[in-house]
N, C-alpha and C positions, 0 to 999 in steps of 0.2 A: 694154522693149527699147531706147528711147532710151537710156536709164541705161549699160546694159550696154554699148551700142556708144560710147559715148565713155568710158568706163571704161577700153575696150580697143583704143578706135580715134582716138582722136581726135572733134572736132565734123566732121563733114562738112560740104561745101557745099551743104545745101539746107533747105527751108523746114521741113522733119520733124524734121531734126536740131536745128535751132535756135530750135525751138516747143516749150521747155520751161518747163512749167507750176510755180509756189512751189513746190508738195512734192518736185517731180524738182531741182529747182535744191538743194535744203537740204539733201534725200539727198544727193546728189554733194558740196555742199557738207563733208559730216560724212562721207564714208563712207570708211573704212580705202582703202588704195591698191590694188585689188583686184590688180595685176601681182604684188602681193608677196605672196597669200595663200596657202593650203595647198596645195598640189598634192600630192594621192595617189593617182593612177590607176596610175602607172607604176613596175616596180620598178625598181632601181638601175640595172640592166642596162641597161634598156629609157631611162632618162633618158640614160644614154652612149651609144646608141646615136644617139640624136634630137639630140644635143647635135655627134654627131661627121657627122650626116646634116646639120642645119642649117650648120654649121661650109663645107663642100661646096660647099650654095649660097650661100652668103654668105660666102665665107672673109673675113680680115682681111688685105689690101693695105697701100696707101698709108692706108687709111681704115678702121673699124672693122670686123669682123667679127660674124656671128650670137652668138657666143659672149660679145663686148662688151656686148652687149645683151640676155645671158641670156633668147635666144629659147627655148631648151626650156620653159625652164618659161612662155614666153605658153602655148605647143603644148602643153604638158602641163593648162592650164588652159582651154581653150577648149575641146579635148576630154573635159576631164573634165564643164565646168560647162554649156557651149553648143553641143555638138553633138548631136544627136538620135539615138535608138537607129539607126537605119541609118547615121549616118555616123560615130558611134563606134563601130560594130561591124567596119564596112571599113577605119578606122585600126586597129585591137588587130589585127583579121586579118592587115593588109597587115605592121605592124611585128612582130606572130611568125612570118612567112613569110619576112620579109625575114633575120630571125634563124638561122632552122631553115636555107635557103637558103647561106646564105652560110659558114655553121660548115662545113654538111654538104662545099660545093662546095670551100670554100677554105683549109677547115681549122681558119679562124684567124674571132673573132668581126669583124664589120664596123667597132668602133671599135680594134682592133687593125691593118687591116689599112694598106698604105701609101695616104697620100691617091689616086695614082692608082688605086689598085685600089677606094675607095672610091666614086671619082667614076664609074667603070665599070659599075659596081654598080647606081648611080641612073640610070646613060645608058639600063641594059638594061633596066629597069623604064618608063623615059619609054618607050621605043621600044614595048613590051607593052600600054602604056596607050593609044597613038595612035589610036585610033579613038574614044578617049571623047570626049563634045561640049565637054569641056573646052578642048580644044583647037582648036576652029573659030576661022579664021583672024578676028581683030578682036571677038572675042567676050570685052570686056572690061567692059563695064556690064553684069554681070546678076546675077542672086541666086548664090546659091554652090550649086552642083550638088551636089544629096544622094547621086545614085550614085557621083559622081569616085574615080577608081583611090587609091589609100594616096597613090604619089607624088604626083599632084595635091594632095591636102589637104597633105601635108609641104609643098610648094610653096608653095602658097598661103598658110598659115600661120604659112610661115617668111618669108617678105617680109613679108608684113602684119605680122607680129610685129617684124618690124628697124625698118620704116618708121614706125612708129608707136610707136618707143622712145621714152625723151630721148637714146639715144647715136645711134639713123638719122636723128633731126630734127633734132639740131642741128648733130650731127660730119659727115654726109654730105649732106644734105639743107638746104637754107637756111631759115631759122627767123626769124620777126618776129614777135615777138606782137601788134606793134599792126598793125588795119587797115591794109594797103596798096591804092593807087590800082590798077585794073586798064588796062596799056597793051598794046593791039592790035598796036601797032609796037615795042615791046623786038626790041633785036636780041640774041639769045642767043649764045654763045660758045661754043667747044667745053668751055670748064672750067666752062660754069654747070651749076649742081645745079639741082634741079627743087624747087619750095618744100613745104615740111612741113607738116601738117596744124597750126592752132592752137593746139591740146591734143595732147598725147603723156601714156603713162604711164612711170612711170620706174621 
C-alpha cells in the first residue's frame, strides 16, 4: 500500500509514507510509471463522459485544466485497480445513472451538452448527496468514505488526480524538490500557490 500511494500520490508527510524498506525503494525504483498503464474499466463513452465531468471541476483558466493532466485516466485507474468492490460498484452505478439521466432528461449525452448545463448537472447531484458524511464541515484528514455518493469519489478523485500530476505540481502548485526550511511566519500573498507534494506522477 505504500508502493501504490506514492505511485499515485506522491510521498506524503509522514513517518508511514517515508519508512520505506530496500525491496519497496527498488520496486518503485524499477517499476513502469503506473499513471500511464492500461486502463480498461470504462468504455469510450464512459471515458468522455469522466473526461468532460473532470474538465467541470477543474476546467483550464489562466492555469491548466483536469484534462492537461489526463485526470480521467488517474479516475479510470484507481477505480479500476484501488477501489474495493463497494466503491467501485457506486462509481459504475452513479456514472450509468448519470448517463441513462441525462440522455433520458436532456436529450443530448452529458459530454455533448453546453458546459453550463454540464456544471448543472453536477450541482444537482452535489445537492442529492448532501447528507453524506462526506461533507461534514472540516472533515478533511480522514480515510476515504467507502459509501460516498458517485459525485463525491468523481471529486475527490478528480483533485487528487490534478494535484498530484507533474502538470498540478508544477504549473499550479509550487514544486521544489529539495528539502525546504519550514517558517511559521511566511507571509502568504494572495497569488501564492500552495506547495506540491515531492513526487508527482506524470
Amino acid at each position: 500500500m505504500q508502493c501504490a500511494a506514492i505511485l499515485v500520490g506522491g510521498v506524503m508527510t509522514s513517518a508511514n509514507a517515508l519508512g520505506l524498506n530496500s525491496v519497496q525503494m527498488q520496486y518503485l525504483a524499477t517499476a513502469d510509471d503506473y499513471a500511464k498503464g492500461p486502463a480498461k474499466l470504462f468504455s469510450k463513452r464512459q471515458r468522455e463522459i469522466i473526461t468532460a465531468a473532470a474538465d467541470i471541476i477543474i476546467p483550464r483558466t489562466d492555469t491548466p485544466g483536469a484534462s492537461d493532466a489526463n485526470v480521467s485516466q488517474f479516475i479510470e485507474l484507481m477505480v479500476q485497480d484501488w477501489f474495493n468492490e463497494q466503491e467501485r460498484g457506486i462509481f459504475l452505478a452513479g456514472l450509468r445513472d448519470l448517463d441513462t439521466r441525462v440522455s433520458t432528461e436532456l436529450g443530448k449525452p452529458y459530454e455533448r451538452l453546453s458546459k453550463a448545463q454540464q456544471l448543472q448537472v453536477l450541482e444537482t447531484l452535489e445537492a442529492q448527496a448532501a447528507d453524506s458524511s462526506w461533507y461534514v464541515a472540516g472533515n478533511v484528514r480522514r480515510a476515504f468514505i467507502s459509501d460516498a455518493p458517485f459525485i463525491c469519489q468523481l471529486k475527490e478523485l478528480t483533485i487528487w488526480g490534478f494535484f498530484t500530476s507533474e502538470v498540478g505540481a508544477t504549473q499550479v502548485l509550487r514544486y521544489n524538490a529539495m528539502p525546504m526550511k519550514f517558517d511559521g511566519n511566511y507571509r502568504r500573498t494572495a497569488k501564492d500557490a500552495t506547495w506540491a507534494p515531492f513526487n508527482f506522477y506524470r
